[in-house]
N, C-alpha and C positions, 0 to 999 in steps of 0.2 A: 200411736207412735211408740209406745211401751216395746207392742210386740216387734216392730220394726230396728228400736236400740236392739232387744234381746240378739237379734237376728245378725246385726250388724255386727253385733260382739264374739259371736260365736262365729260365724262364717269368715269375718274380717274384712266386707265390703267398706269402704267410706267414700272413695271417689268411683266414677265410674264412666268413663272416657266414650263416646258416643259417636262413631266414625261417621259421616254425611256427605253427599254431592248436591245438598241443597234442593235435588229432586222428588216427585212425587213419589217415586222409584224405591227412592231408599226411605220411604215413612215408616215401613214397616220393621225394618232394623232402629230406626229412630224410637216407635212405640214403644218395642220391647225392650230398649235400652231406659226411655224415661221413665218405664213401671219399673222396672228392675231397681233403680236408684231408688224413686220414691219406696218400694218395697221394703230397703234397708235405711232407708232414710238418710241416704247416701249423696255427696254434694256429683252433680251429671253435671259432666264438661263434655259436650258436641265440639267436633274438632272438620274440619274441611280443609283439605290437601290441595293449590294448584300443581298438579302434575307438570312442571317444566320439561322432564325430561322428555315430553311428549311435542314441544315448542322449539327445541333446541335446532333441527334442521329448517324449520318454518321461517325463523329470525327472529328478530324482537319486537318487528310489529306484533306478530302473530302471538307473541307472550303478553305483550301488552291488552290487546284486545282480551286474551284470556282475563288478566288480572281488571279490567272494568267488566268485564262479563259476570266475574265472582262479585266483583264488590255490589254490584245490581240482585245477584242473586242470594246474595248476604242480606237486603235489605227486604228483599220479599219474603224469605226463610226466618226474620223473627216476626214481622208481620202475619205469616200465616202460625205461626206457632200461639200469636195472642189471639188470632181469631179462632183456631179453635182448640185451645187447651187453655186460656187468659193467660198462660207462659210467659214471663218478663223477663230479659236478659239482666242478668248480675243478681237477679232474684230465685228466679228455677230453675236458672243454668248458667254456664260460663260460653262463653265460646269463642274457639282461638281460630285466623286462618292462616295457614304456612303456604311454602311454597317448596317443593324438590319431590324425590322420591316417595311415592304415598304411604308407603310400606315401613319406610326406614322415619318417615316425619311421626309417623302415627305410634311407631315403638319409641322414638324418643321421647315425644310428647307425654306418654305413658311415662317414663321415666322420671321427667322432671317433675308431673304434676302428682306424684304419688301415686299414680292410680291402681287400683285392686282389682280392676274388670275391666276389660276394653271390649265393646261391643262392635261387630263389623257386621255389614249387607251387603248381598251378592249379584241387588239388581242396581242399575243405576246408569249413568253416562260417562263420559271423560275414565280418568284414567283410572279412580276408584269403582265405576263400572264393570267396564271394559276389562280390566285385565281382574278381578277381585278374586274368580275363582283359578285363577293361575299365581302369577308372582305374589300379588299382592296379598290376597287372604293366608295362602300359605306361610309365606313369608312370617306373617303377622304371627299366625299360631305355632308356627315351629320356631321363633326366635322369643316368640315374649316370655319374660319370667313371671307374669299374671296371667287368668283365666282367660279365656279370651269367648266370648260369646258369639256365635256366627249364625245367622238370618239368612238360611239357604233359598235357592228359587223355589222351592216347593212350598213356601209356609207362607199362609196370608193374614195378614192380618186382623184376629180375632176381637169380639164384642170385649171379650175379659179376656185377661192374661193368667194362668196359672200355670206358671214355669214348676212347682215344687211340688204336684198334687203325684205324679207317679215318675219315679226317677228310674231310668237305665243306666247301668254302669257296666261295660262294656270292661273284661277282664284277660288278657293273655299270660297273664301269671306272671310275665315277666318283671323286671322293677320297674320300668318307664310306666307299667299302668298300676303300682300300686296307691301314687299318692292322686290320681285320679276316684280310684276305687275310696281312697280313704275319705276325699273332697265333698266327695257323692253321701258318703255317709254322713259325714258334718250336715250337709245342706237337708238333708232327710232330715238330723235331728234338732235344728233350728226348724222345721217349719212342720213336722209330724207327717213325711209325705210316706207312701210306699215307696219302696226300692227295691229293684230286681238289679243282684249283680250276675251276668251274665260270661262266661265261658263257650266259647267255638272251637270242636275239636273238628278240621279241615282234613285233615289222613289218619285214616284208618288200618292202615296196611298191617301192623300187629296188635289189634287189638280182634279178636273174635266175634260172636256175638252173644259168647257164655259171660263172655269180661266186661258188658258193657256197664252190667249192675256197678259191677265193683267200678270201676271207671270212674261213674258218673259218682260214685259216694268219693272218693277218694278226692277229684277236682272239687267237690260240693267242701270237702274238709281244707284245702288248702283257701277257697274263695274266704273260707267263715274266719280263716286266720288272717291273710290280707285287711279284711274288713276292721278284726279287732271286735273289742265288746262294744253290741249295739246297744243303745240304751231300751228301758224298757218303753212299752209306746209305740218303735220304728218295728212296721212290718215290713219284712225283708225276706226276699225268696234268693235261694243261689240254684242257678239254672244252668245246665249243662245241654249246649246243642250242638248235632253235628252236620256238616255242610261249609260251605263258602263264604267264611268269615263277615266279609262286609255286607251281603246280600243275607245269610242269618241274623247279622245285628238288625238292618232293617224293616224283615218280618217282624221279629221281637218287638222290636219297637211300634211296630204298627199295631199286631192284635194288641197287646198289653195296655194300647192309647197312652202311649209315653208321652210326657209334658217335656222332657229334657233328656238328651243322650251325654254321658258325662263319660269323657275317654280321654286315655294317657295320651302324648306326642312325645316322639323324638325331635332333638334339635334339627333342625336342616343342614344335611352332609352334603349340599350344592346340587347343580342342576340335576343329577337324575335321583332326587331325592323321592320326587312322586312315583317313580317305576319301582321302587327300592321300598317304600312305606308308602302304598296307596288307600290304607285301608282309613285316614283320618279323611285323606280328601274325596274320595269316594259320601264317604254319609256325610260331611257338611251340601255337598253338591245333587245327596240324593235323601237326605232324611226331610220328612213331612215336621219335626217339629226341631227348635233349636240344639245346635249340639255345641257344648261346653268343652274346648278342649286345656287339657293341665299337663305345664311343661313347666316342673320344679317340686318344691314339697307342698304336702296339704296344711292346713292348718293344724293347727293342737286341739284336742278335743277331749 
């Protein structure tokens, strides 16, 4: 528990907000939200949204049925939580259920209960299902002012979790990714992992193939200052590659067997926000392991 406070102090985790549709579906955004918590020894509030606005032409039988359907699957969902993790409600977790937009309850939710982490999953039913890698999960990580942790279709459910063993921090230099970049370094140096921060140069049109040396040292110099001083301990590569942004992060990430992709977001500028910046929702939808997106500043360190 020692290294857990340590952990807690330095990163600034203490709540940690656990999105759920009560399904087998979303256990695996469930697992990795309740190690994540106990990792910082952090209080895990699981939260379940009835989607109304999904009811609203149906009528209100059809909302009503929803709202006993949840409360039946509210009752099975701590039930299986004690049978196999011995999890007791109000003791290893809280758990709240709303009803409106899933998107907009789950940022709220986050707001009022403090929380420092919002963890989302991208399999499941109903309407945090169904729509998670559209409105919803977007939504979620381009508005929240916490980290927000996303449980893509590609990642299963592992024997052990180790989220901080080699970290990717995915850099455009620009400022939206440096307090991502800097977040990455924090959590490297609370938990001693590796870190690769990583640069994609996309067009080449005036760079030669005489320039590339210099290129790559000159980006290697701007990542190490982004970064700031690493403490002694954190091994850290700053890697320069070139090609197609989002499909280069997720090479990288595959040979290097990234634990975690840790990347800046802009706020969401409205519906054509994914044509405009598709490069977050592209890897939460296509990375093999979880990706950490940060929309605000990093902690102090």
């Amino acid at each position: 528990m020692a290294t857990a406070q340590l952990a807690s102090k330095s990163v600034g985790i203490k709540n940690v907000l656990i999105a759920t549709d009560f399904s087998h579906h979303s256990d695996t955004a469930l697992h990795y939200g309740l190690e994540f918590a106990h990792l910082y020894g952090a209080q895990a509030e699981i939260a379940y949204v009835v989607p109304t606005e999904e009811f609203v032409l149906a009528g209100p039988e059809a909302l009503h049925a929803a709202r006993e359907a949840a409360r039946r699957d509210l009752l099975e969902f701590k039930a299986r939580l004690r049978r196999a993790g011995s999890l007791v409600e109000d003791v290893d977790y809280h758990l709240t259920m709303m009803e409106g937009a899933v998107a907009d309850c789950l940022l709220q939710c986050a707001r009022e209960k403090k929380i420092d982490l919002l963890v989302v999953g991208t399999h499941g039913r109903r309407g945090l299902g169904k729509f998670i890698l559209g409105s919803v999960a977007e939504k979620v990580f381009r508005h929240s002012s916490v980290p927000v942790l996303t449980i893509g279709p590609n990642i299963h459910q592992p024997r052990e979790i180790t989220l901080t063993r080699h970290i990717l921090a995915p850099c455009d230099l620009t400022p939206k990714s440096h307090p991502a970049v800097q977040y990455a370094c924090t959590l490297a140096e609370a938990h001693g992992s590796r870190l690769t921060v990583l640069h994609v140069v996309e067009r080449l049109r005036e760079v030669t193939n005489l320039d590339l040396h210099r290129v790559k040292r000159e980006i290697r110099e701007k990542l190490a200052d982004i970064a700031g001083k690493i403490p002694e301990g954190v091994a850290v590569d700053y890697r320069v590659e070139f090609g197609n942004v989002a499909a280069t992060i997720l090479r990288v990430a595959s040979e290097a067997a990234a634990n975690l992709i840790v990347v800046g977001v802009r706020q969401s500028a409205g519906v054509l926000d994914r044509f405009m910046w598709p490069i977050a929702y592209e890897l939460v939808r296509e990375a093999e392991c979880p990706v950490l997106t940060i929309r605000g500043s990093a902690p102090m360190r």
